[in-house]
N, C-alpha and C positions, 0 to 999 in steps of 0.2 A: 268653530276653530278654522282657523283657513290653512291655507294648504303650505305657506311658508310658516307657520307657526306649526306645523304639524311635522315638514320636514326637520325643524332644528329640533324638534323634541326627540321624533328618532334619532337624530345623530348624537343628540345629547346622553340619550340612553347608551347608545350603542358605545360610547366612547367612555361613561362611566361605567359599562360592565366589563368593556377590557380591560380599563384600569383596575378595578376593583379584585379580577382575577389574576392580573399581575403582582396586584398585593399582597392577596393570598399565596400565593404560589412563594414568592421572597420571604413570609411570614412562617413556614410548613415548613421551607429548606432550611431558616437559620435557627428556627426553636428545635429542630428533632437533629439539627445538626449533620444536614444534606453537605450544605456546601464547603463545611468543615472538611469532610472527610472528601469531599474531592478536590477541596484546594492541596491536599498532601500530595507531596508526588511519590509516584510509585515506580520503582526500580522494574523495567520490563526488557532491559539491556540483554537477558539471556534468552529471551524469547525469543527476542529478533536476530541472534545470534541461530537459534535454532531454526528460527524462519527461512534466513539466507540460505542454508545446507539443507534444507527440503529443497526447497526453490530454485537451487544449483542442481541438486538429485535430479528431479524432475525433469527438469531439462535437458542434462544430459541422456534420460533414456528417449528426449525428442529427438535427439543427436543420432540415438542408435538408429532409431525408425529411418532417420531422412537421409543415414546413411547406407542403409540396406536399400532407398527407395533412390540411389545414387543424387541425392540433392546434397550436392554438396557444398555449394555457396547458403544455405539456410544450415548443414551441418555449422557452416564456420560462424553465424550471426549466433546461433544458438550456443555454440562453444564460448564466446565472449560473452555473454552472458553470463553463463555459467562461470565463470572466469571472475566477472567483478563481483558477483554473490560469496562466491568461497572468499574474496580480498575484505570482502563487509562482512564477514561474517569471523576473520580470521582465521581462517583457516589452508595456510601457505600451500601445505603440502599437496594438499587436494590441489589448490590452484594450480602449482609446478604439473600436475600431471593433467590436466585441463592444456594448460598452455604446450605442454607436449602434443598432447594428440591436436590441438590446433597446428601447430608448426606443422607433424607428417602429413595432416591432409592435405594443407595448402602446399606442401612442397612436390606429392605426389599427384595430384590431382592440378594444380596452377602451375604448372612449372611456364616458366616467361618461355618467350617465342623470342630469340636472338637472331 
C-alpha cells in the first residue's frame, strides 16, 4: 500500500466515523424524543426576574462595603447597577430608593466646584 493510498483511507475512515456518530447521535434524540422536548419553550421569565433582585441585593451590599471604605465614585457605578437590575427585574420601588441613595451620595460627596 503506499503512503497516499494509505493517507485517504485514514481520512476516509476518520470522516466516516464522525459521520456515522453524527447519525447516531440525530437518530437517539429524535426516537426517544430529545429534541422534542427541547424544541418547547419553557417559561423562565420569573426566574430572571428573581435573578435581577439577587443581583441588585448583592450589589448593593458592595455599595455598603465601598462606602464604609469611602469609595465613592465605585459606590455610585455600583449603585446604577443596581438600579437597572431592579428596572429588569420590575421592581420600581426598590429602584426609587437605589436612585435615592444615588442622588445623596453624589450630592454630598460631588458637589461641583463654582
Amino acid at each position: 500500500m503506499h503512503k497516499n493510498q494509505f493517507i485517504f483511507l485514514i481520512a476516509f475512515l476518520d470522516s466516516f466515523i464522525i459521520n456515522s456518530v453524527h447519525k447516531l447521535y440525530y437518530y437517539l434524540k429524535f426516537n426517544f424524543g430529545l429534541l422534542n422536548k427541547m424544541s418547547k419553550k419553557i417559561d423562565t421569565s420569573e426566574q430572571f426576574i428573581e435573578f435581577y433582585k439577587k443581583k441588585a441585593e448583592n450589589l448593593l451590599s458592595l455599595v455598603d462595603n465601598h462606602f464604609l471604605n469611602k469609595e465613592y465614585r465605585k459606590c455610585l457605578e455600583l449603585l446604577n447597577q443596581a438600579y437597572s437590575m431592579y428596572q429588569k427585574g420590575h421592581y420600581t420601588e426598590e429602584a426609587e430608593k437605589v436612585k435615592k441613595r444615588f442622588d445623596e451620595i453624589k450630592e454630598t460627596h460631588f458637589k461641583k466646584k463654582e
